[in-house]
N, C-alpha and C positions, 0 to 999 in steps of 0.2 A: 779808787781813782774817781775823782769829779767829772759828770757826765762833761761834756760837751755841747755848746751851742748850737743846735743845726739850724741852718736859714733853711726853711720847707719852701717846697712851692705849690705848698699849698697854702692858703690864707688863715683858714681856721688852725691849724695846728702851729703855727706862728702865734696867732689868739692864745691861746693856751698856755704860754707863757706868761703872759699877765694877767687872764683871767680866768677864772672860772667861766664858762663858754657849755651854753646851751640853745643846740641851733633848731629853730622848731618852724619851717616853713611852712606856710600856707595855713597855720592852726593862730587863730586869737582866743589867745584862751581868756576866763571870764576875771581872773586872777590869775597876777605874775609867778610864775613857778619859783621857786627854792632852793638854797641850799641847806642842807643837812648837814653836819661836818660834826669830827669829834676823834674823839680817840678809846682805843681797848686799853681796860686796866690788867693790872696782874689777874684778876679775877676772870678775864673775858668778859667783862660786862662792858659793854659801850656808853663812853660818857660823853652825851651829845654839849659840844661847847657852842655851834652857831645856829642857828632859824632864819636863813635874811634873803629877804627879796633877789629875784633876778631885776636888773634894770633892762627896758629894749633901746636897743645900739641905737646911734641918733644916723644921722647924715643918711637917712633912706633906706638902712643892710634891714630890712624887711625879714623879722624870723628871727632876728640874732639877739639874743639875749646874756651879759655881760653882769659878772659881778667881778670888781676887784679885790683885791686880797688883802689892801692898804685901807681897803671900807669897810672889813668885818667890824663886829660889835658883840664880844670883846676883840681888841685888838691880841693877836696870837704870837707869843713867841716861834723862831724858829723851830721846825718839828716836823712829826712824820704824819699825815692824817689820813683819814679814812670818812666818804664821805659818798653820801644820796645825793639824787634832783628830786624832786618832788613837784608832782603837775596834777592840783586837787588832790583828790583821797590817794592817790598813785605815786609810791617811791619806788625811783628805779636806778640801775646803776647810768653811770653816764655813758653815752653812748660810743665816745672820742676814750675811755679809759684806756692808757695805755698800762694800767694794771689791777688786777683785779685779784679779790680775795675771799675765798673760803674757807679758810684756814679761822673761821670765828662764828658764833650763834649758830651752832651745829650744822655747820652746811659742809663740814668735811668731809663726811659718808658721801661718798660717790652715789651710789643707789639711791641716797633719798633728793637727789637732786632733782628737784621738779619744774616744768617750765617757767613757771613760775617764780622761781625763785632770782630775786636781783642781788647780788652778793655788791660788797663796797667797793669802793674805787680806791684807791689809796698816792698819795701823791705827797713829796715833799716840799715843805715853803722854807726857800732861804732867801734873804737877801730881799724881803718882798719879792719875790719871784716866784713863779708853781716850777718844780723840775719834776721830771720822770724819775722814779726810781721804785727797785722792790719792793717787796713788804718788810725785808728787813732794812729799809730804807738805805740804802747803797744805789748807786745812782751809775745806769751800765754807760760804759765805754761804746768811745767809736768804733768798729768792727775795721779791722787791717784789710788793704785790698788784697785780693789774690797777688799771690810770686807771677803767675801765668795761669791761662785758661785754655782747653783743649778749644777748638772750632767745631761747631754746628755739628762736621764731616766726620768727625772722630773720637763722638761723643757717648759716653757708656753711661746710662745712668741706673740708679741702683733705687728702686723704689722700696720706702722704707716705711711702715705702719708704725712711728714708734710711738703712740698709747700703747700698742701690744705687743714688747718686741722681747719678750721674756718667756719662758715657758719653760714644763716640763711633761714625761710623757706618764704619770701618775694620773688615772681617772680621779677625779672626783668633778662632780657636774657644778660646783661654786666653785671653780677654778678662778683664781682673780688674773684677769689674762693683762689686765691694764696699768700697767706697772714698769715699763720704760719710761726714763726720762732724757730731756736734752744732753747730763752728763753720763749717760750712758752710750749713749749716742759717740758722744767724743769717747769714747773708751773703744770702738771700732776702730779708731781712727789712730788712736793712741795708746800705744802699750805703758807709756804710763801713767795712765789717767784714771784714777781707780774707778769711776763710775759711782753709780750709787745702787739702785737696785739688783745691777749684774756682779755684785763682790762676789758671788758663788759661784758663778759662769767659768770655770776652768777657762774656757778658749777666748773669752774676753780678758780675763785677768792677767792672762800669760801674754797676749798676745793682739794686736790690732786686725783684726779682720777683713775691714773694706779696705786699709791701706793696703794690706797684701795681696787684694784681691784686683787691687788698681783702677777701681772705677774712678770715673773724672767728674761725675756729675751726681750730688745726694739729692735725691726728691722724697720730701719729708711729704706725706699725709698731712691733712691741712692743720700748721702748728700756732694758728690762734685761737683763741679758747673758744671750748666746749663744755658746755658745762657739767653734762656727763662722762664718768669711764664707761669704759668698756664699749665706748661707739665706734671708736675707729675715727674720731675726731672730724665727722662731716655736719655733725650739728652746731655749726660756729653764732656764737654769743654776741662774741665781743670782740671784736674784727679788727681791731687797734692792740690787744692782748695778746703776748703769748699765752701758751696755753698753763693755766695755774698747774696741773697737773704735770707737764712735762717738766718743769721749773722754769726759771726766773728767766727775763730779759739777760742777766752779766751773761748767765751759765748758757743763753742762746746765744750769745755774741763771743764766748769763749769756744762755743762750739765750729762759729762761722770760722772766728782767724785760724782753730786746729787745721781746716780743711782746705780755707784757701792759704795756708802755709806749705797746702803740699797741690798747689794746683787744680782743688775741685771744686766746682761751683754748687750751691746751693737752688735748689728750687725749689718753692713749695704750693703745694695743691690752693685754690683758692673758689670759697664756694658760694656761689651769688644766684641761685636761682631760689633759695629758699632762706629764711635766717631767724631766729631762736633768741635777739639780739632786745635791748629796751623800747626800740621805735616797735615792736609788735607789741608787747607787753601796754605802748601806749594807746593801740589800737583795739586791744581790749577795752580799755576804759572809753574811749569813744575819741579818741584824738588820735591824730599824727597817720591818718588812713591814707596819707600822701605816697607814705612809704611802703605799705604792701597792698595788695589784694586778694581778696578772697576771688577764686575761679568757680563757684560753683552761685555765687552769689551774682556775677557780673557776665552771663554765658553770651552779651552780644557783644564785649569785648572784645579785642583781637588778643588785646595782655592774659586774657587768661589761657591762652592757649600754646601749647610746643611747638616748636618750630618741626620743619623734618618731619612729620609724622600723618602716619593716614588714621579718615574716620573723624579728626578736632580732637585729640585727647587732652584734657584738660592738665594745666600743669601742677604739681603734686609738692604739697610742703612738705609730706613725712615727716609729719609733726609739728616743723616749724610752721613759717607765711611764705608765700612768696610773694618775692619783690615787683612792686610797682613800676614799670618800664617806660610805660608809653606819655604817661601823664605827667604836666609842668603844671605848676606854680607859677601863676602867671601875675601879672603887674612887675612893678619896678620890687626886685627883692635884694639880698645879700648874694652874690656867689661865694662859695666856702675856696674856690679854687684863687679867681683873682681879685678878691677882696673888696671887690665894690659893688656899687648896688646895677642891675643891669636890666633895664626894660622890657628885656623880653621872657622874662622868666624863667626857672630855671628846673631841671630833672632832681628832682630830692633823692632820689637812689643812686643814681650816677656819679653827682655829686660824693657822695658817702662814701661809694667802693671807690673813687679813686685818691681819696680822704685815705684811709687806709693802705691803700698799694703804696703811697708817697712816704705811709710812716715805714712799710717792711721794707721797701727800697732804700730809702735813705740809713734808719737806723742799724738793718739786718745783711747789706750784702745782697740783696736776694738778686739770685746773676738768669734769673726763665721763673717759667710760671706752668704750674698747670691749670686749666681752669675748667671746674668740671660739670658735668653734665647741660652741655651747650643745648640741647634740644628741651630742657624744663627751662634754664635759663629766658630762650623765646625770642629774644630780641638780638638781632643780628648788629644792629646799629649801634647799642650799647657793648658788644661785646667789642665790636672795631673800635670805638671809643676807646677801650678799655686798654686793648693792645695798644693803640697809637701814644697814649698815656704810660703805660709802661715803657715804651720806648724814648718817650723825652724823656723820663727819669735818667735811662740806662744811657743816654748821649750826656744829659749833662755832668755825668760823673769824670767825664775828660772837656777839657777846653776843648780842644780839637773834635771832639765825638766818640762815640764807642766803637768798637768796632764788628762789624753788622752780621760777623760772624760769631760770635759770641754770645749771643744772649738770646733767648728764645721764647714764645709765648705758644704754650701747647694750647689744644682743644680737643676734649675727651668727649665725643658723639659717635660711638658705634656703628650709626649706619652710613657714616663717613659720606659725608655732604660736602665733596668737595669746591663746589662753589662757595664756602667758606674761605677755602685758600685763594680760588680766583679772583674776590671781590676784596681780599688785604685783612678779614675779620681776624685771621689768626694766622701763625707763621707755618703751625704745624701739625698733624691731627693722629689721635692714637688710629695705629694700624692693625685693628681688630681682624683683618681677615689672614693675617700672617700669623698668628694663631689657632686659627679655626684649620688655615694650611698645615701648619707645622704638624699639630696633630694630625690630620690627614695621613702624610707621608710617614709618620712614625709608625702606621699600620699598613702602609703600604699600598692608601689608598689615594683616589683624588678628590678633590673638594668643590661641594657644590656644582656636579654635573661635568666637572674639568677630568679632563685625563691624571695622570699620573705626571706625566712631563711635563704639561701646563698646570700643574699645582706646582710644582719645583722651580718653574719658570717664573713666576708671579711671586713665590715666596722670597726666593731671592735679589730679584727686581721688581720692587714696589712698580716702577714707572711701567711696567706690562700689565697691572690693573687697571680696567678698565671698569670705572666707576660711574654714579649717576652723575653725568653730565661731563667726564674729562676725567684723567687720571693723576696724578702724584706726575711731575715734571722736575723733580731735584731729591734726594735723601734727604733732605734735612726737613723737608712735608711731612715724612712718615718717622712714627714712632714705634717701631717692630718690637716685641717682646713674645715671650712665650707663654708667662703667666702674669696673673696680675691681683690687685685684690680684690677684682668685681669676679669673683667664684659664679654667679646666677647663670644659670643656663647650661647648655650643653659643651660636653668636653670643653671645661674652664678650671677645673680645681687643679692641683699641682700637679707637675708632670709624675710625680712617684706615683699617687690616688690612680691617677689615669691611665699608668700602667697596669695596675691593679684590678681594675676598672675591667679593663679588655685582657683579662686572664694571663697576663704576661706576669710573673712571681719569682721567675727565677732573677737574681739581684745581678748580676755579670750583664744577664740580656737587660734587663731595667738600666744599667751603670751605661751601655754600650748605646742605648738609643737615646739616653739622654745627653751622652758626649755628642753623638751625630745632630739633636737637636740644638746645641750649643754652637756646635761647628756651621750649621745651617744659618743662625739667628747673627754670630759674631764675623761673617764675611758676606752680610745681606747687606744691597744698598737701603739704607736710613739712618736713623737714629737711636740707639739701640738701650732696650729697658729692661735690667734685670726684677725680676722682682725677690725680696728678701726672702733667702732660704735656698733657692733654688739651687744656687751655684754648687750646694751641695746636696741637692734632691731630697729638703728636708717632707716630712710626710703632716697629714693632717689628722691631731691625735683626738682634733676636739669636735671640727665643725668636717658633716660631712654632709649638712645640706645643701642641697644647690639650689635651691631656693631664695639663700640669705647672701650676702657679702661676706667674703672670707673673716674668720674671726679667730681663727686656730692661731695662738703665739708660736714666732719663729722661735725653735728651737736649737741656739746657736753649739749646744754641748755635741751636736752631729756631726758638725765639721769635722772636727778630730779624733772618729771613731776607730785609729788604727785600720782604715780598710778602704773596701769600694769608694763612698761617701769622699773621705781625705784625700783618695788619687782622683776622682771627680773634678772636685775643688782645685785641687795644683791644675788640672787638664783647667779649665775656667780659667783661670788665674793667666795660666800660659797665652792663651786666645785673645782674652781683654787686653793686654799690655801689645798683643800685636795688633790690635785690632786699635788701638791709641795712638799708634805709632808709625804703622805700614804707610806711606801713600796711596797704595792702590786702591785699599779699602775707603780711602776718601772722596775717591771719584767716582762716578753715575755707573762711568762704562764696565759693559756686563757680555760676554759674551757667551751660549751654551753652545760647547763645539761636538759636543758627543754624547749619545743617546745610545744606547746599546739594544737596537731593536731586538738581537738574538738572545738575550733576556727581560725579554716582554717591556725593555725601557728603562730595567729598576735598576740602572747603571748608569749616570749621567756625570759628565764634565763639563765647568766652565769655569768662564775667565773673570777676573776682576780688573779693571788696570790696565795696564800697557800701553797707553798713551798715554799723552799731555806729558809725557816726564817720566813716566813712573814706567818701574819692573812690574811684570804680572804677578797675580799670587794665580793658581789654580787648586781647585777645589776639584776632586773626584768623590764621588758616593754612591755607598751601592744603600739599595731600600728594599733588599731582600733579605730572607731567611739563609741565603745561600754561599757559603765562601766563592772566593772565584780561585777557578779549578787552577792547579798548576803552579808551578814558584813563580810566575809572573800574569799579568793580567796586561794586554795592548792596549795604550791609548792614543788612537790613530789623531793626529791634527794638531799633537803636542806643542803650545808655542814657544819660542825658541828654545827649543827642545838640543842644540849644540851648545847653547850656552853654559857655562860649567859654573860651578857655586850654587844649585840647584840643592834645596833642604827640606825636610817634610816639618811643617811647625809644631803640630801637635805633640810629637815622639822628640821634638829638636833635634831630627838625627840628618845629617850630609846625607846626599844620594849618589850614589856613582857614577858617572857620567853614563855608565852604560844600562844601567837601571831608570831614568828619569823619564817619565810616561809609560815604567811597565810592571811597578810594582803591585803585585797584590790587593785585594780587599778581603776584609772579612765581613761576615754578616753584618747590618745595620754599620756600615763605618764609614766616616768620610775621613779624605785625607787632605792635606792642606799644604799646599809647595810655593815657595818663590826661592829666587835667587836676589832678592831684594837684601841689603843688609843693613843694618843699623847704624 
């Protein structure tokens, strides 16, 4: 199918239909840079057909430099090219590529990919016109909008590594763990979607995974390219590219309409405090230094420093640069965004990242955002920019406006600065201490000097954290999860390891705390994040330091292990879809009505719900070693405890009128009631 014309609103990428477009602000260089262009023969050998100037844009766009396609020399039949900028001795790929390529002059070996390295741009000319398309020049479709989208309140999302979303549990230490792609991806989603690297996956092949699992929100690890495997996809390139290894733009746009044909939105991680991208590579050669900075070079700078942090810790490329924040390009220049030239100059990285948000927005669906590491990032202004800009995209996709429950812009800073959410920087921030709790209570302890009861209090009610400076004031601020893939640190690897970890081995108690952990995380006020594996308490067969970022592939063949792991899974399965669905679970209100001092506390009940409209659910849980004695267990303060239609969700079993507030626990179990129905 023939791509589609999208009107951007952004300027340059509008540009990019009629021109070749290289935008270099604040640099005069001493000679106009180049296009390269050409084509691979059967042989792979590249046969360069053009060498021709860039012209600079007239009418003042200061920086913008313009070749058309109707002025090459030789004039080019339609076709599919691959093609360099060249700025003096330096070819790099273009910066705006919306695809890029590997797959030629041995740059396929993942391992030998070095920073260095600029791979082609590849683009097709029809019609005197540049289009986006593959490398097998097919030209992707517009992305179908969602059937419907879950709201903010009732939002499950499924955090998903797919560079490494393959695995098996055979040692061998050259384990190629990087080996998921975008149509593997949809093979979760779709039982019949053969996938590509998962054809072996029994429980992919049979069967869809996340569909069954019901999550309503995919958050892909950040899926524009990197130029290495095996990183876990945070070293991004080329920020306009999917990622060459996950495959292609169709096979990410075929992935989109699978999910939102059944209602789930896409999100994906987006990473701007560092970048591995051409404008570094130019700054090697001595140009283009608008767009990064070295911190170690510049220490009376404020840019070079994290935000959030004691002591001035400098901000960290991990290999790559990071990005230039605070500094403009000043005089009359080009804006990339509204097209004209503007006197006061403009931010050349700001510019850029939202260059790119306008292309995954417009062309990919992309319904939230993660955006990571806010405190290397450093700049609090650009980051509110950033969102504010995500969110005209996400209104103008209806005449009328989006709807403001729908669409979400994360922020990933651990030590949770909530004056981030007070000052509009972002909508919502990971809830790293509802982890640090969760584990707490699965040993039966409390967290960070709290009790018992106020670990349980807080884990359940974001809004009872009290944070630096104010706390979380709605669920849809916090992002509660139980694992995730930043493993570094203390009690953070999977919850199975972690069992393991504090001598817990027998699999029943390990199955039993990790239901109670589910049961905790899937009727807590927030936004709720599984991360890949868990649902089924897959274990970590590769990476077991904590030192690193989780690397171990999910191991999807666990699922269906005939046992613990499979009834796990259905228990998940059953939680999410009420936890989708419930009302109660949508609203703030939280109440703990029972505390069982006469065992030291580790018995607690509370309410979800029961206002504004809605049935309550209640949640009882013991966080003992200990059954509760007797064929029933009292829960004094039950609320409307006459009301009849009374069910327990986990087990889906009816409760007798005469039974309701007095059943049982066993060790490590929580139980889950409403009379709410569907």
């Amino acid at each position: 199918m023939a791509s589609l014309s999208p009107n951007y609103t952004a300027d340059i990428l509008n540009l990019r239909r009629q021109y070749f477009v290289f935008w270099l602000p604040g640099i005069a260089p001493s000679k106009p840079p180049q296009l390269l262009l050409g084509t691979y023969d059967g042989d792979g050998i590249f046969q360069q057909l053009v060498q021709e100037d860039f012209t600079p844009a007239n009418d003042n766009r200061a920086g913008l430099w313009l070749l058309d396609p109707k002025d090459l020399q030789p004039a080019l039949d339609d076709g599919v090219f691959h093609y360099w900028f060249q700025l003096g001795d330096t070819k790099v790929t273009d910066p705006f590529a919306f695809t890029v390529d590997y797959g030629v002059d041995d740059m396929a070996d993942p391992k030998a990919r070095v920073e260095s390295l600029q791979p082609p741009a590849v683009i097709r000319l029809r019609d005197h016109q540049l289009w986006p398309c593959d490398v097998d020049g097919s030209e992707p479709s517009k992305p179908l909008p969602p059937i419907t989208t879950a709201s903010n309140n009732h939002l499950v999302l499924y955090e998903l590594p797919t560079s490494w979303a393959k695995g098996d549990t055979d040692s061998d230490d050259d384990l190629d763990v990087d080996i998921g792609t975008f149509a593997d991806v949809q093979a979760l989603f779709d039982s019949s979607a053969p996938g590509r690297n998962f054809a072996s996956v029994s429980t992919v092949n049979t069967g869809a995974i996340l569909q069954e699992l019901g999550i309503n929100g995919l958050e892909l690890l950040p899926a524009a390219d990197a130029k290495p495997r095996g990183a876990w996809g945070y070293a991004t390139a080329h920020y306009s590219a999917p990622d060459y290894d996950l495959g292609t733009a169709s096979e990410l746009v075929t992935l989109v309409n699978t999910i939102h044909g059944q209602g789930t939105r896409l999100l994906t991680d987006v990473v701007m405090a560092f970048g591995h991208e051409s404008y570094g590579t130019l700054t090697d050669s001595g140009s283009a230094s608008v767009f990064h900075i070295d911190p170690n070079a510049e220490p009376d700078n404020p840019d070079s420093y994290q935000s959030h942090t004691t002591g001035g810790q400098l901000r960290d490329g991990f290999g790559g640069r990071p990005w230039r924040y605070i500094e403009t390009v000043a005089g009359t220049v080009y804006d990339p965004e509204r097209g004209q030239p503007i006197a006061n100059g403009v931010h050349p990285s700001w510019a850029f990242h939202k260059s790119h948000l306008t292309r995954w927005m417009t062309n990919f669906g992309v319904g939230g955002l993660r955006l990571d590491s806010l405190n290397n990032v450093g700049n609090w202004d650009f980051i509110k920019a950033y969102k504010d800009r995500a969110w005209s995209l996400y209104n103008a996709r209806s005449s009328s406006g989006g709807d403001p429950s729908r669409f979400l812009v994360i922020g990933e800073e651990l030590s949770l600065p909530i004056a981030m959410l007070q000052q509009g920087c972002i909508d919502a921030l990971w809830n790293e201490n509802l982890l640090q709790r969760a584990r707490a209570v699965l040993l039966g302890e409390g967290y960070s000097g709290e009790d018992l009861e106020w670990t349980v209090r807080k884990l359940v009610d974001c809004r009872e954290d009290q944070l630096d400076g104010g706390s979380f004031t709605d669920g849809t601020q916090a992002i509660n999860y139980l694992t995730s893939h930043d493993i570094e640190g203390y009690r953070k690897n999977r919850l199975y390891n972690f069992r393991l970890d504090n001598g817990i081995t027998d699999t029943n108690d390990i199955a039993g705390r990790v239901c109670l952990a589910f049961a905790l995380l899937l009727t807590s006020v927030g936004v709720l994040m599984i991360f890949a594996g868990e649902e089924f308490a897959d274990q970590e067969d590769q990476s077991q330091n904590m030192a690193y970022k989780q690397t171990d592939p999910v191991n999807y063949e666990r699922k269906d292990d005939g046992g613990w792991r499979q009834a796990l899974f259905a228990y998940v399965t059953n939680l999410v879809r009420f936890r989708t669905s419930c009302p109660a679970l949508g609203v703030n209100g939280t109440n703990v009505f029972h505390v069982d001092e006469s065992r030291g506390g580790r018995i607690m009940a509370w309410q979800r719900g029961g206002g504004e409209g809605t049935q309550p659910v209640v949640v009882v849980a013991n966080f003992s070693d200990e059954n509760t004695p007797g064929p029933d267990y009292n829960v004094p303060n039950w609320p409307d405890q006459s009301v009849s239609g009374w069910r327990e969700v986990t087990q889906n079993q009816d409760v007798p009128s005469e039974y309701v507030g007095r059943e049982p626990l066993f060790a490590w179990e929580a139980k889950v009631y409403t009379y709410w129905k569907e």
